[in-house]
Structure formats: C-alpha cells, structure tokens
N, C-alpha and C positions, 0 to 999 in steps of 0.2 A: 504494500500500500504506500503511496507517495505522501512524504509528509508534509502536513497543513500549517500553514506559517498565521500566527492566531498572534491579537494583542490585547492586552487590558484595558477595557476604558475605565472611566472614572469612576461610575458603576461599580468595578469590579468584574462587568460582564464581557466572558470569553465571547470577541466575534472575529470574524475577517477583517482584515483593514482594506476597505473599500476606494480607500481617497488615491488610489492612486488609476485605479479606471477613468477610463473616456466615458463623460455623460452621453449616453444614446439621444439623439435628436428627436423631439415630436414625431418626423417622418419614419424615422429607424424602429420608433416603438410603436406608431399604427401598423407597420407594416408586419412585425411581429402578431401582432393582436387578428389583423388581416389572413395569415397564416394559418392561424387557429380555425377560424371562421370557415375558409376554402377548402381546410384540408380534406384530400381524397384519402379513400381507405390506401395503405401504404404509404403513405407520405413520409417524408421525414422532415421535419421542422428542426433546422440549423439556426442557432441563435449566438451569433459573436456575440464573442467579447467586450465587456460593456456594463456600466449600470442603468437600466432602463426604468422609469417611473412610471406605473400605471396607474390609470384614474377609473379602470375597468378590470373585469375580472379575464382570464385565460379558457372557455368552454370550449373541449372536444365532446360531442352529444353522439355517443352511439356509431362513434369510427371503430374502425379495425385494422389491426395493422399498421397502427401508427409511433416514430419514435419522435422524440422530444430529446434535443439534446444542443447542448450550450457545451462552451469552449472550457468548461474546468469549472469546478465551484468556487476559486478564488478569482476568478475573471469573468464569470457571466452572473449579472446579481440581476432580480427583477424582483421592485421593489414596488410595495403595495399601500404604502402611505397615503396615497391620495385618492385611494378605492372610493368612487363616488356611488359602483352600484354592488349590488352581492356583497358575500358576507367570505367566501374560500378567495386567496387569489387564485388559484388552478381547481377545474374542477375538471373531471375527465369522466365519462362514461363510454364506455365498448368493450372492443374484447382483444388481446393482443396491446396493449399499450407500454411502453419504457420511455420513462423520465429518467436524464440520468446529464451530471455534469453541470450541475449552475444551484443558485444558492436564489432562497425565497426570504423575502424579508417583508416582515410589518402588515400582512394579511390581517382587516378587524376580525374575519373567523378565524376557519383551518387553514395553513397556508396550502396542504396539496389532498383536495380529498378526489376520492374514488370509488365511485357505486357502483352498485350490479354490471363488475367486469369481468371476463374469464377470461385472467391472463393478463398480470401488473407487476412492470418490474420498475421499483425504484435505485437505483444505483447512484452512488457520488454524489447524492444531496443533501445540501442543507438547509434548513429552515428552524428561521429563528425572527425576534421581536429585538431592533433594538432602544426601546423605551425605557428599557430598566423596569420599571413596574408593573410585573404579571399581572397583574389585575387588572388590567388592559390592554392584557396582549390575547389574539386568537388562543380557542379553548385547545385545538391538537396542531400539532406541525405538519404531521404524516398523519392523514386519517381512509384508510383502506376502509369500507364499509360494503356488506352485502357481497363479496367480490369472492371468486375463487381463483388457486395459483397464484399466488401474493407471493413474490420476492423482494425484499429490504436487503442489500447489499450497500454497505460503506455510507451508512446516513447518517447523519447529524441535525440532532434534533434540540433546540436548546430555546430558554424563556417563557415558552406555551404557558399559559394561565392554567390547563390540567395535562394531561398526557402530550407525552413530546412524539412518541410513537404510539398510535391507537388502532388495534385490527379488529373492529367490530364485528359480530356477525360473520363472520369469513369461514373458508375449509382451505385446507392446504396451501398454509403460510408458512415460510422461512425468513426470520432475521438475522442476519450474520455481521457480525463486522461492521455493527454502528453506537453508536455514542445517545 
C-alpha cells in the first residue's frame, strides 16, 4: 500500500493537505457533474486531478458497468460544502459499480452511499468532514445499503457524526485494508 502523506490541523484532525491542488474551474466541475448524468452502462468516468466544489450532489441511477475513478486520493478531492440540493455527495444505484482513487469531503449527509446494487467496489477512498465538529458532519462516510458483493478495499473513513464505514442490510461484504 503507498503511503498517505496526512497533517494536523489545529483541530487536531488527521486530513490530507489539500492547499497544494489546482482549484477545478466552474466548467471543469459541471463537466464532471455532466459525466454523471450521461453516463452509458460501461462508462468510465476519469476525474483529474484537482479540488473541485460542488453545489450538487454526484447521481448514477440504475447504470451498470460503471467505474468512477480520480487520479489518487491525495490529488482528486471533490468537495461538498456548498451542497445546495441532497443530502449524500455520491449516491450510486446499479449493478457492477467501483469508486476508487479520490477523496470526499464535507457531504451534509453520507459522503458515498449505495443502494440496491449487485456489485460495489470501493477502493482508495477517502471521506471525511473537515469542520472539526461531528455534530455537523454527515451521519456515514461509506454507507453501502441494501447492496450485495460489497468490496471496501484501502478506505479511509474519518469525522462522520456516527459510522465512518456502515454496510446496512447487505450479503457478501469484505473490508480489508481501511482505516
């Protein structure tokens, strides 16, 4: 596993240090949002490198075959701060789906939930709240629900107001190798 270069802020709370990415442009991050929205079953949604702000949430409704994947969790951040509608930043429903390689921040709910899917791999994420005070940070980071074939490989889950990793409901899950 490659090791995660992590600083203390004044909090005390472990994050990535973000300040040295390239802010993603207005158009950089529709086009991302855009991506979501079009995607064909198989698609793969490539997301450089970057910290991107969204004011909306991430919805795959019922794709297959779909990958989600950013340039590394210390260099693709997509950040939910400014969530104007929903409650998840990522919410994904289908079958065959992997998130893997970037880092969620500041979702008002879950940062990545997951319903009635067969076949969800999460690999090399992160998600996490960086306000300092749980108590107003989303309730799960990782929240699989209703889902079967649930893989959590190399996640980082940290801040969550309750479960930082939550597999509700689920049958044949593996977490291995997360924080």
């Amino acid at each position: 596993m490659k090791s995660l270069n992590f600083y203390t802020s004044s909090s005390n709370e472990r994050t990535f240090d973000t300040s040295n990415l390239t802010q993603a442009s207005v158009e950089e991050t529709d086009k991302i949002v855009e991506e979501f929205i079009m995607a064909e079953d198989g698609a793969v949604i490539d997301i450089p490198a970057g910290f991107y702000e969204f004011n909306t949430q991430l919805i795959l409704d019922n794709k297959s075959d779909i990958t989600i994947k950013g340039a590394g969790m210390e260099n693709t951040v997509l950040s939910f701060k400014n969530l104007k509608t929903g409650g998840e930043g990522i919410k994904l429903v289908g079958n065959n789906l992997s998130i893997q390689d970037l880092t969620v921040e500041d979702a008002p709910g879950d940062g990545v939930k997951v319903q009635h899917t067969d076949g969800i791999t999460f690999r090399r994420i992160n998600v996490t709240w960086t306000n300092g005070d749980k108590s107003k940070n989303g309730t799960y980071a990782i929240y699989p629900v209703q889902c079967k074939n649930v893989m959590i490989d190399e996640v980082i889950a940290s801040h969550s107001r309750d479960a930082g990793i939550y597999v509700g409901q689920s049958e044949n899950i593996v977490v291995k190798n997360s924080l």
